[in-house]
N, C-alpha and C positions, 0 to 999 in steps of 0.2 A: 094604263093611260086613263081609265075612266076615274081615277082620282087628280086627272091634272087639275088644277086652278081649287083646290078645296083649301081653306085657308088653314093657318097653322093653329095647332091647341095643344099643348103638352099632353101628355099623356092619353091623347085620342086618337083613337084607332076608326075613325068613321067619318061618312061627307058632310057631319057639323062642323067635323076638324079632327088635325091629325097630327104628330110629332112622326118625325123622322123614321124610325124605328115603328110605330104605329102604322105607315103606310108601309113599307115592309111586308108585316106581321100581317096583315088584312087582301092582300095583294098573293101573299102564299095561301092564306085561307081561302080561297076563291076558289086554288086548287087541289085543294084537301093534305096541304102541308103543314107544318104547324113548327114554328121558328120559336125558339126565344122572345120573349118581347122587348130587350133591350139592345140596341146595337153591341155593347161591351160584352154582351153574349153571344149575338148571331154571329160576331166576329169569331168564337171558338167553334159553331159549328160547321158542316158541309168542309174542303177540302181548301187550301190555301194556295191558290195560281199567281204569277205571275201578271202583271196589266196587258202585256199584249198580248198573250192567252185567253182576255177575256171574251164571251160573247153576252147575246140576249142573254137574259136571267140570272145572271151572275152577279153579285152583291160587292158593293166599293164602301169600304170603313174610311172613315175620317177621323184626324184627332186635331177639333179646333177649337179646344179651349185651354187659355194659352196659362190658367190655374191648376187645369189638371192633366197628367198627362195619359190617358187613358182616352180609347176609342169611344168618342160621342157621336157620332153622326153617322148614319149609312144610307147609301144610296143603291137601287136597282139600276141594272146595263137596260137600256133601252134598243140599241143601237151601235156598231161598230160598222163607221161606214169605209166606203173602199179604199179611201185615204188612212185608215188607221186609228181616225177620229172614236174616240168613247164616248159615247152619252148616255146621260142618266137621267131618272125621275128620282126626286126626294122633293122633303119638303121642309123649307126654311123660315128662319124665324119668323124674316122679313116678306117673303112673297107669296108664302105656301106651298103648294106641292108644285112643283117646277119640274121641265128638264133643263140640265146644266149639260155642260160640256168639261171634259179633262182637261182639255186644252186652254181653259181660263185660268190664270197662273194661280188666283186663290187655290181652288182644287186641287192641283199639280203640288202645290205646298205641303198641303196639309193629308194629302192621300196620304196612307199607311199599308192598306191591305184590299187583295182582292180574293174572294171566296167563292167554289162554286157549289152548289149545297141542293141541285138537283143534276144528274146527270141523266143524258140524252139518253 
């Protein structure tokens, strides 16, 4: 969470700015894990669950570009509250590092895959 509000920057992994996949990659380094630095890759590693299996720490691919059809976006679990709600921290073009929620039908569209890629 200590990267919420950093604004976006492609290819930046740091609190000048960050891309999607960048806050990821910086967010495991913290804990001496070391991912992929592309989401179309973090998507292949760690193990592939189901969404309502998912908890804390667990990684949400998205495919939202509607040229290519391939995983561009991922986001960290933040949160799965008692209701079932998923939420996440990523960071978007337009707002920066956010958290979103699953239950915003964008999301729910455009979800693809959820990964767990550190086990308890």
């Amino acid at each position: 969470m200590q990267f919420e509000g950093v604004r976006y920057r492609g290819g930046g992994t740091t609190k000048a700015g960050m891309d999607c996949s960048g806050m990821v990659y910086a967010t495991f380094q913290i804990f001496d894990t070391t991912l992929p630095r592309s989401s179309h890759e973090m998507a292949k590693a760690g193990k592939e669950i189901k969404l309502s299996e998912v908890k804390k720490g667990d990684l949400l691919f998205f495919k939202n570009n509607r040229r290519r059809s391939v995983i561009n976006h991922v986001g960290l679990v933040t949160e799965v509250t008692p209701e079932g709600e998923v939420k996440f921290i990523h960071s978007s073009t337009s707002s920066g590092v956010i958290v979103s929620s699953m239950n915003e039908p964008y999301n729910a569209r455009t979800f693809v895959q959820a990964s767990r890629v550190v086990e308890d």
